[in-house]
N, C-alpha and C positions, 0 to 999 in steps of 0.2 A: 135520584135525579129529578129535580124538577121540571116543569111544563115547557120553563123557559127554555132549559138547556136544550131537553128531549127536540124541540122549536127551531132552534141555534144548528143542531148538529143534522137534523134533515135539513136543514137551509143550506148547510155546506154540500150534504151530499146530492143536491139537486144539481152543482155544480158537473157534475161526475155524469159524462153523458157516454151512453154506450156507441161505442163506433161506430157497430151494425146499421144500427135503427136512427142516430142521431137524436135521441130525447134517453133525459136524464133517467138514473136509475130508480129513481123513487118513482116518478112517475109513470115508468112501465111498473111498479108492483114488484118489485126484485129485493128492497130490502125488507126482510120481515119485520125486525127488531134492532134496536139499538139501545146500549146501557152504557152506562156510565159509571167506575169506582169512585172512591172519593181519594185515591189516589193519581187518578188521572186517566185510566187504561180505560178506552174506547172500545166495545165491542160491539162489530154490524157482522148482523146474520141476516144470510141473505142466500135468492140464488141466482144461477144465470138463466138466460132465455133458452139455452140448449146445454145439454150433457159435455157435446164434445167442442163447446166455445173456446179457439184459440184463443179469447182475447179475455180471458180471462183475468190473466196476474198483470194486463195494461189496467184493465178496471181497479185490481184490486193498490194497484201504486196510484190511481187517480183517486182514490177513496184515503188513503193515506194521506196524499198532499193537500186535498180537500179540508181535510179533520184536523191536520197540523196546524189551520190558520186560526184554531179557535185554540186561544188563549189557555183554557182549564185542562185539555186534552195533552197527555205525556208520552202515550202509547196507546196502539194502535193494533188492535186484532180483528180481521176479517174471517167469519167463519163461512165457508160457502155450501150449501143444504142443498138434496137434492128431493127433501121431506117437508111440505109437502111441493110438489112439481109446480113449477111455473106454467101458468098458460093467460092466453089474452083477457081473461075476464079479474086480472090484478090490475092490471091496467088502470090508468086516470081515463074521468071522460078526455082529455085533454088529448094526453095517447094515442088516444082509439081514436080521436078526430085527425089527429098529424099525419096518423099513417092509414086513413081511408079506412075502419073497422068498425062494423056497426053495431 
């Protein structure tokens, strides 16, 4: 996958904003990685802000309608990791300014 794509498909998933918090998933730090086949199959590994997040499989269909608009992508797997834990210092400066964290 190139720069572009790699470029292309976190731009989509910046889209994808978490309900809790209101700011997108990449920039709280949630998605670790993202690949791409050359058959089209999308995979974002990623995690949530908490273990026991209801709102999980909403993210996880927001991250699918997101990825669907980019033309090369066919399908669609979200892996969700609890290795290694989410905490505030994944975060964008961006983030940590939205939500008052210094």
């Amino acid at each position: 996958m190139d720069a572009d794509m790699k470029e292309s498909i976190y731009g989509a998933l910046e889209n994808v904003i978490d309900p809790e918090l209101g700011i997108d998933i990449v920039n709280l730090g949630l998605v670790y990685e993202v690949d791409l086949s050359e058959e089209g199959l999308c995979v974002v590994t990623m995690t949530l802000t908490s273990m026991g997040c209801p709102l999980g499989p909403v993210i996880v269909d927001q991250i699918r309608t997101a990825l669907f608009e980019l033309p090369e992508i066919s399908e669609v797997t979200v892996d969700i990791v609890w290795n290694p834990p989410w905490n505030k210092d994944n975060m964008s400066r961006y983030a940590k300014i939205a939500l008052g964290i210094r």
